[in-house]
C-alpha positions as a Markdown table, in Angstrom:
| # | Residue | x | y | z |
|---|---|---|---|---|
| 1 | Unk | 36.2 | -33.3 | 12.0 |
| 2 | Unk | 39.4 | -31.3 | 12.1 |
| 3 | Unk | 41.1 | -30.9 | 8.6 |
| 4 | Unk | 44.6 | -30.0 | 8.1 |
| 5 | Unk | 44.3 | -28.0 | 5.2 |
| 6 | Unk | 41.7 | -26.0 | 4.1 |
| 7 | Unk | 40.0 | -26.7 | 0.8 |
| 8 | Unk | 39.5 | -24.2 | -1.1 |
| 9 | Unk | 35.9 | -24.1 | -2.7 |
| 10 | Unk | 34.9 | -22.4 | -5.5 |
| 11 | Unk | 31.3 | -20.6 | -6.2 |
| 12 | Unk | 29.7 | -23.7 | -8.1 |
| 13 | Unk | 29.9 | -26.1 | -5.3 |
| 14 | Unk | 27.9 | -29.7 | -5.3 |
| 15 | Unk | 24.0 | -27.8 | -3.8 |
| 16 | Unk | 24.7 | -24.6 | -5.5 |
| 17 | Unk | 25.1 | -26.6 | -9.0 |
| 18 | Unk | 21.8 | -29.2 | -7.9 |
| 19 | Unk | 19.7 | -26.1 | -7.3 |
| 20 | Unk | 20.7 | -24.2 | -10.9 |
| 21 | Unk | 20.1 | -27.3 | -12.4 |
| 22 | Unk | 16.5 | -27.8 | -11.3 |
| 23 | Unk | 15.7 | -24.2 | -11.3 |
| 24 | Unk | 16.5 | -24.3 | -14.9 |
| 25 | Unk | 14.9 | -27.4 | -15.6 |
| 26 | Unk | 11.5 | -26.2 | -13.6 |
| 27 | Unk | 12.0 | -22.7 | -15.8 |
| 28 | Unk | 11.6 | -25.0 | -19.2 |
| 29 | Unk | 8.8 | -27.4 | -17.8 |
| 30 | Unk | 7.0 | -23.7 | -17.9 |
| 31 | Unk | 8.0 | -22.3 | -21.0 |
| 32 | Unk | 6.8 | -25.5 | -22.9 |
| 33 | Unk | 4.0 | -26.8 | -20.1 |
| 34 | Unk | 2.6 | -23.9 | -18.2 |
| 35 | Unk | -0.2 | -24.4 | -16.1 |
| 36 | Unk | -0.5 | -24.3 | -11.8 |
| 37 | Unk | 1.9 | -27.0 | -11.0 |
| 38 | Unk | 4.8 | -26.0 | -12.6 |
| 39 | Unk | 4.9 | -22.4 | -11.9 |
| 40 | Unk | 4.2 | -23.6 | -8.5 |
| 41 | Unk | 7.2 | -25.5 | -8.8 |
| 42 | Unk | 9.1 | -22.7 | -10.8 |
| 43 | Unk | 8.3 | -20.0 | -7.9 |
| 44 | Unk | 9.2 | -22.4 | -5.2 |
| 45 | Unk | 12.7 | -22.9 | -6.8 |
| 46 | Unk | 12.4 | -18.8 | -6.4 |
| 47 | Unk | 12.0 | -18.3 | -3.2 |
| 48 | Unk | 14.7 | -20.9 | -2.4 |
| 49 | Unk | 17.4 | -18.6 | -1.8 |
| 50 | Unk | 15.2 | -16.5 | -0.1 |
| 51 | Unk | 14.4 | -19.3 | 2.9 |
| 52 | Unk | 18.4 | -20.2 | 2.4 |
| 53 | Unk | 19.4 | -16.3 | 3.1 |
| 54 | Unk | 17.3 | -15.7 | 6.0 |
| 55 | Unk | 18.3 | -19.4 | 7.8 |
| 56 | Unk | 21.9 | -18.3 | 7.7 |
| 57 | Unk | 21.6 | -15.1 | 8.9 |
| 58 | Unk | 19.5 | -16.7 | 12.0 |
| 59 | Unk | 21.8 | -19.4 | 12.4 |
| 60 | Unk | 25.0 | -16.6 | 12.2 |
| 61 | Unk | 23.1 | -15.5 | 14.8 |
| 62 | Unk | 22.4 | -17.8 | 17.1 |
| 63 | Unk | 26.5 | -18.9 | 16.6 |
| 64 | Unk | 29.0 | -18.2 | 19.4 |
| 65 | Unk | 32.2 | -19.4 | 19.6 |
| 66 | Unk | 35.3 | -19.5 | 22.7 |
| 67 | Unk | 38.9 | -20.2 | 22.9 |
| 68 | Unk | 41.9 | -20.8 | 25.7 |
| 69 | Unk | 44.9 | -22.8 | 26.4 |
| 70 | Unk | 44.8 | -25.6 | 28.0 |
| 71 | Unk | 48.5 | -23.9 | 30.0 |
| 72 | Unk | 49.5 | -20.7 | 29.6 |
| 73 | Unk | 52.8 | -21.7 | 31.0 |
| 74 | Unk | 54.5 | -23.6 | 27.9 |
| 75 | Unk | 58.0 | -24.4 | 27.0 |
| 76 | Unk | 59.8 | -25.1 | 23.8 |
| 77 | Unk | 58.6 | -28.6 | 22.8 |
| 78 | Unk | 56.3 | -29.0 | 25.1 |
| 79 | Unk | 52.9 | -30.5 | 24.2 |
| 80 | Unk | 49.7 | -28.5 | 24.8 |
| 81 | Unk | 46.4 | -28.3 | 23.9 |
| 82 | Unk | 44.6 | -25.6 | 22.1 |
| 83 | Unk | 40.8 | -26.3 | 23.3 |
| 84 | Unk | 37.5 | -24.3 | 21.4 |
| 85 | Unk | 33.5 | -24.1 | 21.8 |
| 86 | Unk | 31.3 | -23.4 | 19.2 |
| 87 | Unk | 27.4 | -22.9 | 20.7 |
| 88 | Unk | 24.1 | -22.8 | 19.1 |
| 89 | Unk | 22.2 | -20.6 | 21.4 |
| 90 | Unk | 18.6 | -21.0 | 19.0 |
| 91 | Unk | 16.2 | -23.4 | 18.2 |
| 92 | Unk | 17.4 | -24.0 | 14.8 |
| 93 | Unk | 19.9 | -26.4 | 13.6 |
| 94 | Unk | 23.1 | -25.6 | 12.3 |
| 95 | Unk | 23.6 | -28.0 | 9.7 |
| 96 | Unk | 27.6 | -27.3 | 8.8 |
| 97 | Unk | 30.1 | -25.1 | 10.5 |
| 98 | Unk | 33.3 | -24.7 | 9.7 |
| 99 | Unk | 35.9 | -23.2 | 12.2 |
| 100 | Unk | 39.5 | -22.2 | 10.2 |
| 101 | Unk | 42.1 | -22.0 | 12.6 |
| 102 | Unk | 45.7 | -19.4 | 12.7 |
| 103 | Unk | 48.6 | -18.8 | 14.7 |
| 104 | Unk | 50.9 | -15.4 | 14.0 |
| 105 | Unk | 53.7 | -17.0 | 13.1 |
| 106 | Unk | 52.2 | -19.6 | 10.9 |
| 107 | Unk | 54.2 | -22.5 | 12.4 |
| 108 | Unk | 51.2 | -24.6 | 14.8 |
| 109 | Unk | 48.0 | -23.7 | 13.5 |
| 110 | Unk | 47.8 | -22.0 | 10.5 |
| 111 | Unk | 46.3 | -24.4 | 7.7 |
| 112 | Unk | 43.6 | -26.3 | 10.3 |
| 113 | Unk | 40.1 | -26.9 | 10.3 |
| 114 | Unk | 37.1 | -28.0 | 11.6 |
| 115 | Unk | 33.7 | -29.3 | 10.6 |
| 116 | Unk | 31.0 | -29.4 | 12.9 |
| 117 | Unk | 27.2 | -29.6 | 13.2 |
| 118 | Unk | 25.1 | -28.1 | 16.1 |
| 119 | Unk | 21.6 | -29.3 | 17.0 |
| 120 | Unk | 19.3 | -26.4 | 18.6 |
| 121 | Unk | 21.4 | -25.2 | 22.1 |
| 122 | Unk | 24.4 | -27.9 | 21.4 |
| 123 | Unk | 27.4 | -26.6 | 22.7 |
| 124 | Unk | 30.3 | -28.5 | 20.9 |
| 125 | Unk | 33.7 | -28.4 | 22.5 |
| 126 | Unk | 37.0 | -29.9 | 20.8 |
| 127 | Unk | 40.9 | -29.4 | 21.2 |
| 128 | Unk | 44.0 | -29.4 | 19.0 |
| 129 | Unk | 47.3 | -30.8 | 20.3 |
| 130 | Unk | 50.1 | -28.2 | 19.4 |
| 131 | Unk | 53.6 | -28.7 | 20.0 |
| 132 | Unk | 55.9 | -25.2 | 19.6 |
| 133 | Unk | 58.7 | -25.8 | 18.4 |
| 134 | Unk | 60.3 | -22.2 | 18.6 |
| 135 | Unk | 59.7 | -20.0 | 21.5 |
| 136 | Unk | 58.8 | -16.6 | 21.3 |
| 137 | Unk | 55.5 | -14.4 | 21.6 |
| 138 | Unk | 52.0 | -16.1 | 19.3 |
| 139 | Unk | 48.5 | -14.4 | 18.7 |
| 140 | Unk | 46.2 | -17.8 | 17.8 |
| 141 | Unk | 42.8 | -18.8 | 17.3 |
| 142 | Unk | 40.0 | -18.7 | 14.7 |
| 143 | Unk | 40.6 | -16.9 | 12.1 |
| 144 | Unk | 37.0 | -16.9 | 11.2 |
| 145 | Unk | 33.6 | -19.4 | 11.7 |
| 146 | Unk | 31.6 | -19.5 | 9.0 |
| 147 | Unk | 27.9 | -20.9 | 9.2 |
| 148 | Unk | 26.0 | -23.0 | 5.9 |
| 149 | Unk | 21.8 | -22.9 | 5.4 |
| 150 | Unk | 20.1 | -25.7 | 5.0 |
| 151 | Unk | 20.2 | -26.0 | 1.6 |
| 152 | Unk | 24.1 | -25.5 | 1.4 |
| 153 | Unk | 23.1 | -22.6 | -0.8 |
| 154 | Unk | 24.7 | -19.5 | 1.0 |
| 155 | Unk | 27.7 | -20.0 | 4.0 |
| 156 | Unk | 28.3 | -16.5 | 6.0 |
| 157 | Unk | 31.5 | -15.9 | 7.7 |
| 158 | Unk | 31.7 | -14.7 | 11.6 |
| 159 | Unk | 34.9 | -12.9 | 12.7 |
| 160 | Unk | 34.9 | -14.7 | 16.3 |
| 161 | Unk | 36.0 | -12.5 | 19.8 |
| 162 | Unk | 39.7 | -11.7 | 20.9 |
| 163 | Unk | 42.3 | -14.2 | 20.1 |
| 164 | Unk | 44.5 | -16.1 | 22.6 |
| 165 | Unk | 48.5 | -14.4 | 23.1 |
| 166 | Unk | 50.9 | -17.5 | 24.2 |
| 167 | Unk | 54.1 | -17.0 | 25.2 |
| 168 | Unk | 56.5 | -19.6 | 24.7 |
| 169 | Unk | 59.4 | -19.8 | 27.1 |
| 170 | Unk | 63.1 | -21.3 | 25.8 |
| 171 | Unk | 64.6 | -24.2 | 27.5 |
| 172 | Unk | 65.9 | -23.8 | 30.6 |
| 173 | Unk | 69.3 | -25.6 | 30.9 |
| 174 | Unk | 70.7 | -26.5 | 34.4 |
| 175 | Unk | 74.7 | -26.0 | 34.6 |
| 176 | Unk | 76.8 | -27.6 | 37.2 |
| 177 | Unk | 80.0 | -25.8 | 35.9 |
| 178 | Unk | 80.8 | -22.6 | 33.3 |
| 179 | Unk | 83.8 | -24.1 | 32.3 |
| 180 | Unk | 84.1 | -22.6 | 29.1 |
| 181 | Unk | 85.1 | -19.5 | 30.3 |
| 182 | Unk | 87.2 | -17.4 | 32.0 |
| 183 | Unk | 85.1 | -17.0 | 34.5 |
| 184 | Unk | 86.2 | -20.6 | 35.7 |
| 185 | Unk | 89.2 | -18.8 | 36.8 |
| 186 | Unk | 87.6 | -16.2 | 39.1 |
| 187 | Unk | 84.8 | -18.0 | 40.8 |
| 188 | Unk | 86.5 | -19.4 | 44.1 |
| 189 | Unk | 87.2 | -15.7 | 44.7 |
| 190 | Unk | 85.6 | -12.4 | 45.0 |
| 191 | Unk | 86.7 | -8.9 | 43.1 |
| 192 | Unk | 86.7 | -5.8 | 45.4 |
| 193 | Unk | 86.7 | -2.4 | 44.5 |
| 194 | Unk | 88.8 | -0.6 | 46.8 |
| 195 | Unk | 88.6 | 3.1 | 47.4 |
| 196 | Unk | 90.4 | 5.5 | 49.9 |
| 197 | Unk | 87.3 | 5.7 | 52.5 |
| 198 | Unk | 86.0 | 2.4 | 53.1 |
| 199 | Unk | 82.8 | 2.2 | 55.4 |
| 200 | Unk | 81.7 | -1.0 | 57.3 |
| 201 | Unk | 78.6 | -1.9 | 55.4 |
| 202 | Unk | 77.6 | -5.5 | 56.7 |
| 203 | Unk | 78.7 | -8.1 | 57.6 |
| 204 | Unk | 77.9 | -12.6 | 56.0 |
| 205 | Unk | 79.4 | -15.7 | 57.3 |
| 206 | Unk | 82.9 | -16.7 | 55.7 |
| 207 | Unk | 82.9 | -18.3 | 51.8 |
| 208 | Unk | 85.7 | -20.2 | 50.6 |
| 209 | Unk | 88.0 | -17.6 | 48.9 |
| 210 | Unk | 87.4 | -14.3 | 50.8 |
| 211 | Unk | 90.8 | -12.8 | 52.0 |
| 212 | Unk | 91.6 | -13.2 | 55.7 |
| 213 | Unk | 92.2 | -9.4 | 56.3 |
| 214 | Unk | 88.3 | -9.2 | 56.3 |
| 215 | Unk | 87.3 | -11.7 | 59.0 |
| 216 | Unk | 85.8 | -10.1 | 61.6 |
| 217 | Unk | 87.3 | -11.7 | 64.7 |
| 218 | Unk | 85.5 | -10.3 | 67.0 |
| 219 | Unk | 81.9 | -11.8 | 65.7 |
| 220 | Unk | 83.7 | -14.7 | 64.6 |
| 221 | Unk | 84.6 | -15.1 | 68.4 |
| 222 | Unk | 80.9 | -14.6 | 69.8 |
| 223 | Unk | 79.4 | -17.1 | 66.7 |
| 224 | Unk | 82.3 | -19.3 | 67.1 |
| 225 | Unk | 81.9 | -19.2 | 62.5 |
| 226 | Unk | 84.2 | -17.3 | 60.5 |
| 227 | Unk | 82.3 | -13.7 | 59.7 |
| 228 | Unk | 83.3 | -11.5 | 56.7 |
| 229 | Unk | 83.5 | -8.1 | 56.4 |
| 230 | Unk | 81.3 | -6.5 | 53.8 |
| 231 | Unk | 82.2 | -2.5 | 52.9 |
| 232 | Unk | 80.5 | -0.1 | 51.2 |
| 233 | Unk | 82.9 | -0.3 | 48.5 |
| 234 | Unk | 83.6 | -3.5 | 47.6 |
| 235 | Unk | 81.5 | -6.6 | 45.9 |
| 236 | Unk | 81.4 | -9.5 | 44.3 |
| 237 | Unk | 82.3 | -10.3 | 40.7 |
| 238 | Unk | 79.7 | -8.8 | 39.0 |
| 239 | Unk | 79.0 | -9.9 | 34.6 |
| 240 | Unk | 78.0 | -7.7 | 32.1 |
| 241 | Unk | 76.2 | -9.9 | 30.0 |
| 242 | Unk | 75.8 | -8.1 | 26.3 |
| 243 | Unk | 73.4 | -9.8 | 24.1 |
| 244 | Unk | 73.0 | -9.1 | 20.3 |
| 245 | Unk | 69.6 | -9.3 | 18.7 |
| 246 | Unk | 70.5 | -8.0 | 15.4 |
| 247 | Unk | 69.0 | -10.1 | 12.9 |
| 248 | Unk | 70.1 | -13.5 | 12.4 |
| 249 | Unk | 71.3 | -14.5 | 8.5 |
| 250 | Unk | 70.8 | -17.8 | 7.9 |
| 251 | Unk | 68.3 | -20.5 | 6.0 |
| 252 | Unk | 66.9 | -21.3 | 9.4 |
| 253 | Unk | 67.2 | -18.0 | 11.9 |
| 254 | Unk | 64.5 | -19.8 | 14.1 |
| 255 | Unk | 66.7 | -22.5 | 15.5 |
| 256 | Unk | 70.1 | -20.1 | 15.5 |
| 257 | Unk | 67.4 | -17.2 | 17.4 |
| 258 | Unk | 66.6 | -20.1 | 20.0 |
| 259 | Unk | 70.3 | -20.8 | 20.4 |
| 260 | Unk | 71.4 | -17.7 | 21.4 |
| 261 | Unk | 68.3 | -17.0 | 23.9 |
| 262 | Unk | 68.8 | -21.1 | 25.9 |
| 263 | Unk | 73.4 | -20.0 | 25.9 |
| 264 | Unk | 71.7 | -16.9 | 27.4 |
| 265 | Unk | 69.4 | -18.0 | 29.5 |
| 266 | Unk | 71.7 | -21.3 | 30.8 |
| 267 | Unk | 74.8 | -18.9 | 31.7 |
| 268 | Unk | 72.3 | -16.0 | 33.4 |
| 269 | Unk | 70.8 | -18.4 | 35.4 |
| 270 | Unk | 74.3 | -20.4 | 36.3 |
| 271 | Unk | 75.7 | -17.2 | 37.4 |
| 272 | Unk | 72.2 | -15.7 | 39.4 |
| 273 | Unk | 72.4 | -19.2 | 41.1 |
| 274 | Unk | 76.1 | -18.2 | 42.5 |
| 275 | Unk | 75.2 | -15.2 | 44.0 |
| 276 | Unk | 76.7 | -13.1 | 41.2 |
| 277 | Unk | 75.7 | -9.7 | 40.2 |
| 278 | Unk | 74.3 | -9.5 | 36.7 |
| 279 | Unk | 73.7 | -6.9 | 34.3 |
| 280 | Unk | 72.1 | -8.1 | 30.7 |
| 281 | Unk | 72.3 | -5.3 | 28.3 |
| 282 | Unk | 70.0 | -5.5 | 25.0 |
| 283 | Unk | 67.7 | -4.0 | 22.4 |
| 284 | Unk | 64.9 | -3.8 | 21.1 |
| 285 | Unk | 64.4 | -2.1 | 17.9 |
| 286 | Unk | 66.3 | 1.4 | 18.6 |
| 287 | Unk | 65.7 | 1.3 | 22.8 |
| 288 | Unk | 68.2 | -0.6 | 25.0 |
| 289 | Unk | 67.1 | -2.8 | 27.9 |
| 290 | Unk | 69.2 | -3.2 | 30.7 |
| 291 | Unk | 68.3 | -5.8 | 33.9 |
| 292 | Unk | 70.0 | -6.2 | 37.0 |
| 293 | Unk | 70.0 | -9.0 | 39.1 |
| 294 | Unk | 72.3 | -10.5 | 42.2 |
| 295 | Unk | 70.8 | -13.9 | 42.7 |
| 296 | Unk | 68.2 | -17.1 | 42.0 |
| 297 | Unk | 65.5 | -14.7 | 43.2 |
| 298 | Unk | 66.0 | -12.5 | 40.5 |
| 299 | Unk | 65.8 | -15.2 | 37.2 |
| 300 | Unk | 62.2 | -14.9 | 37.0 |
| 301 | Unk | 62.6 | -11.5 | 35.5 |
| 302 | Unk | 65.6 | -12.2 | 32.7 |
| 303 | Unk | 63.6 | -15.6 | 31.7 |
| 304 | Unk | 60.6 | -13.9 | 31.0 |
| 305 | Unk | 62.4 | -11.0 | 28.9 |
| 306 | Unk | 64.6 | -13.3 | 27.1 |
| 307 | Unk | 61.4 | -15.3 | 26.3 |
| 308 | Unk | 59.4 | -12.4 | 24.4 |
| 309 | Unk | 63.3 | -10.7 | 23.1 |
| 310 | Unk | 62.9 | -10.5 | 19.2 |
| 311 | Unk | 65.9 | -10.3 | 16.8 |
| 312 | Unk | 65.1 | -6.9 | 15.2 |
| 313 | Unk | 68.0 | -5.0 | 16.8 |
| 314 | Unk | 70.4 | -2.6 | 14.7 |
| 315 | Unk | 72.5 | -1.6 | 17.9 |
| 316 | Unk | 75.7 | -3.3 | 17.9 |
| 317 | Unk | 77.8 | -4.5 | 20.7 |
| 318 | Unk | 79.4 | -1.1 | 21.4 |
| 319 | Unk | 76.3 | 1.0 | 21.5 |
| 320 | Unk | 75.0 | -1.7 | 24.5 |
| 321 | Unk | 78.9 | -1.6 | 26.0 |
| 322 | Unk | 78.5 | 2.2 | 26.1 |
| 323 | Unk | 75.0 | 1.6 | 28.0 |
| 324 | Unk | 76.1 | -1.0 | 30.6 |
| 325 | Unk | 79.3 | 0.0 | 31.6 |
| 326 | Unk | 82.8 | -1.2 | 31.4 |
| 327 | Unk | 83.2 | -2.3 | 34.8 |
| 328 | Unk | 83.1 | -6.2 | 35.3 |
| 329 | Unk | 83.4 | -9.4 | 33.9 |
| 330 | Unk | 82.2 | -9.4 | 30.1 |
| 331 | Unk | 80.1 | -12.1 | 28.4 |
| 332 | Unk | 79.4 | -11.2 | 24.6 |
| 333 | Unk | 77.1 | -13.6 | 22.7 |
| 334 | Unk | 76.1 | -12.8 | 18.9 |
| 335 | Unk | 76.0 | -14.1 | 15.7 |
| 336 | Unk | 78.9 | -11.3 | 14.1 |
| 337 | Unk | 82.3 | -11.6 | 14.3 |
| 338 | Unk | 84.0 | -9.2 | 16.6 |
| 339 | Unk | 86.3 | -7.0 | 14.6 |
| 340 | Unk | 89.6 | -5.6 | 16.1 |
| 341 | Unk | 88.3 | -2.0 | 17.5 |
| 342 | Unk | 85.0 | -3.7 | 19.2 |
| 343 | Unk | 88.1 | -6.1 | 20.7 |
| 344 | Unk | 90.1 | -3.0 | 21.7 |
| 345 | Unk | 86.9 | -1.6 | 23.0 |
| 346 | Unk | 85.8 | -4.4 | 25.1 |
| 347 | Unk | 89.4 | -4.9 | 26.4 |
| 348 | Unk | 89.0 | -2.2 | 29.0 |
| 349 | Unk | 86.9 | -4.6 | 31.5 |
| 350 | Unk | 88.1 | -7.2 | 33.6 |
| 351 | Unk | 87.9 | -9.7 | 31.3 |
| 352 | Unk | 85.6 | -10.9 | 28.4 |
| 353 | Unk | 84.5 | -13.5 | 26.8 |
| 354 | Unk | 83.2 | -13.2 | 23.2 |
| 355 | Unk | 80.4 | -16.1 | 22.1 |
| 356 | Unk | 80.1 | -16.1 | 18.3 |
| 357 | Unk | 77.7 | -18.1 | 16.5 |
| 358 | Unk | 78.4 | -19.5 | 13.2 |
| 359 | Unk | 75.2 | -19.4 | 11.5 |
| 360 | Unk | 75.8 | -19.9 | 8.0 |
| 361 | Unk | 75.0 | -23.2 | 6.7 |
| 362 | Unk | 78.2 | -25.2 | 7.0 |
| 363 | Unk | 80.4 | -23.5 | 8.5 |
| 364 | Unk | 83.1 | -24.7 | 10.6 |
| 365 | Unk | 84.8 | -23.5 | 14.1 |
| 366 | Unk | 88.5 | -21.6 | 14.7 |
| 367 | Unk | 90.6 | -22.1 | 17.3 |
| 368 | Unk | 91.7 | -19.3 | 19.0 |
| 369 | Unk | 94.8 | -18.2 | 21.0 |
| 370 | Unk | 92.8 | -16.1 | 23.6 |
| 371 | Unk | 95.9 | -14.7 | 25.3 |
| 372 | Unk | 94.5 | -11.7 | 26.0 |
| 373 | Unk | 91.7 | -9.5 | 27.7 |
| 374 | Unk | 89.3 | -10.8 | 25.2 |
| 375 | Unk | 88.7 | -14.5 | 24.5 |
| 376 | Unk | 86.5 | -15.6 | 21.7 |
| 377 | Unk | 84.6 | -19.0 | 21.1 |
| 378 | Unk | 82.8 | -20.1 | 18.2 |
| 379 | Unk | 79.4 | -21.8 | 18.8 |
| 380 | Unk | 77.4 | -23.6 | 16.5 |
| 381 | Unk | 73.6 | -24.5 | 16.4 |
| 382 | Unk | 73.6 | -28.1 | 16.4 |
| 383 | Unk | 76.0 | -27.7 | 19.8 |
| 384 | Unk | 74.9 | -29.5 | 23.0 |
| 385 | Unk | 74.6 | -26.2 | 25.5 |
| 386 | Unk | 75.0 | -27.9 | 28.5 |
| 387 | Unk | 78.0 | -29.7 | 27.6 |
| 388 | Unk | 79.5 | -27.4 | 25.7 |
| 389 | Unk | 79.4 | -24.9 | 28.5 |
| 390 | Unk | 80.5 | -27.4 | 31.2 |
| 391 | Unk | 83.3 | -28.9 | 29.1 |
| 392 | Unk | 86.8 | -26.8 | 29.1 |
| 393 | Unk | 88.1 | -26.7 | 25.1 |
């Protein structure tokens, strides 16, 4: 039977109080009786705890127990179930076990229970539905079996094997547009970098927006399709994605921490799907990740990072500038308001786009001018992503 909450029990439980009871009472029918039957009775009440003792310590260890996931690939608000085994490997009943169940974060399983009996070699096998509503990185399981005698007298705990890690990916958002943006402006064409020797590097069929002075005519005239020049120094657009994970303050940090990792994940995986060049700086603690990517292939890498990323960071947004590089198209997402020399720092790359998240309880979003280099947008937590990001201001 699985229990919610654990009960907490105290040393004079219902069998421990039955057997005092009648060990006194069989201690007085000798004092004022004597004779063979009651100290028969008296030394039977004696040895008791004795029997009780060495039955648990058997049954402790004939107990073993097992633990997994029903899917080890689980999403934010996806339902899953957590599925055990308790076995009796001996020929002795277990009359009571008790299984207490955790997670790390104390949000699924943490506070459940179950009650089970095993006949000699039963293998019992049962399952908890879970339903995580944040993702992030859990350590759950038992937190400890513990095994009762027959008499109820003595209970011994087990510490049970390894305990399952689940990772719990965000919500992946699919975007037909990134509207809110000034990227909007930039995506029918392509950025090059041009530099004084220029080498032929290879060569792609003509996209909508490529300048005409890089046709290749003569490969356009044997394909009879418009070819593009590709050099050595030139490229797309690329983004420099800078994502703060500084410690979120606000009565709920859970759901404003899951915000900022689906904006992040929906725009990375927007811009990977149009062939755009992507570089994600963040930290972790004091060391600073940076991931590269150039297309769909590589989104599979960012997911799973994003998925485990913690908000313990005390870099701020010019420490992971300085490690990234100035050179492309900025996206900015945190939870602190930019102040004016992080904006004169950030206005040295080809345009940015600062993604603030108003996390205090209340609070309320500006309108900006964004005339210049750096634009900044005010998010809030209860905001639909997807339509938010696809819908101009």
């Amino acid at each position: 039977m699985l229990n919610s909450k654990k009960r907490k029990r105290g040393f004079f439980t219902g069998p421990r109080v039955s057997y005092l009871i009648i060990l006194f009472l069989s201690a007085g029918f000798v004092f004022v009786r004597g004779g063979t039957i009651p100290y028969a009775l008296f030394y039977l009440c004696l040895l008791i705890p004795c029997l009780s003792i060495l039955h648990a310590l058997l049954l402790r260890l004939q107990f073993r127990s097992g633990q997994r996931m029903s899917t080890m690939n689980i999403v934010k608000g996806q339902a899953v179930d957590y599925l055990f085994s308790a076995y009796n490997r001996g020929p002795l009943v277990s009359p009571r076990v008790t299984l207490d169940f955790f997670d790390s974060r104390g949000l699924c399983l943490t506070g459940k229970s179950a009650e089970i009996s095993l006949l000699p070699w039963q293998r019992y096998q049962g399952a908890i539905n879970l339903e995580f509503a944040y993702r992030g990185v859990y350590m759950l399981g038992m937190e400890r079996a513990r095994v009762m005698d027959l008499f109820s007298i003595f209970r011994l705990g087990i510490k049970p094997g390894e305990n399952v890690s689940v990772v719990v990916f965000p919500r992946i958002i699919h975007l037909e547009s990134f509207s809110l943006s000034r990227f909007s402006e930039l995506q029918g064409g392509r950025h090059y970098r041009k530099s004084r020797d220029e080498a032929l590097k290879d060569t792609r069929k003509y996209e909508y927006g490529d300048p005409m002075s890089r046709i290749h005519w003569n490969l356009t005239a044997q394909k009879s399709d418009l070819i593009t020049k590709l050099y050595e120094s030139e490229s797309e657009l690329d983004v420099v994605f800078l994502l703060d994970l500084s410690p979120v303050r606000a009565e709920d940090p859970l759901v404003c921490e899951d915000f900022i990792i689906e904006f992040c994940v929906a725009v990375v995986r927007f811009l990977l799907n149009n062939s755009r060049g992507v570089k994600l700086a963040y930290a972790a603690g004091r060391t600073i990740r940076v991931l590269e990517g150039d297309g769909a292939k590589d989104f599979d890498a960012f997911y799973s990072a994003l998925s485990e990323a913690e908000f313990t960071s005390d870099i701020d947004i010019a420490g992971l500038s300085r490690a990234a590089g100035l050179s492309g198209y900025g996206v900015v997402l945190s939870a602190r308001e930019p102040d004016s020399e992080l904006l004169d720092n950030l206005a040295g790359m080809d345009g940015v786009d600062y993604y603030r998240l108003i996390a205090k309880e209340g609070g309320t979003k500006r309108q900006y001018e964004n005339n210049g280099p750096v634009r900044v947008y005010d998010l809030l937590p209860g905001d639909d992503i997807k339509a938010l990001l696809e819908t101009a201001p």
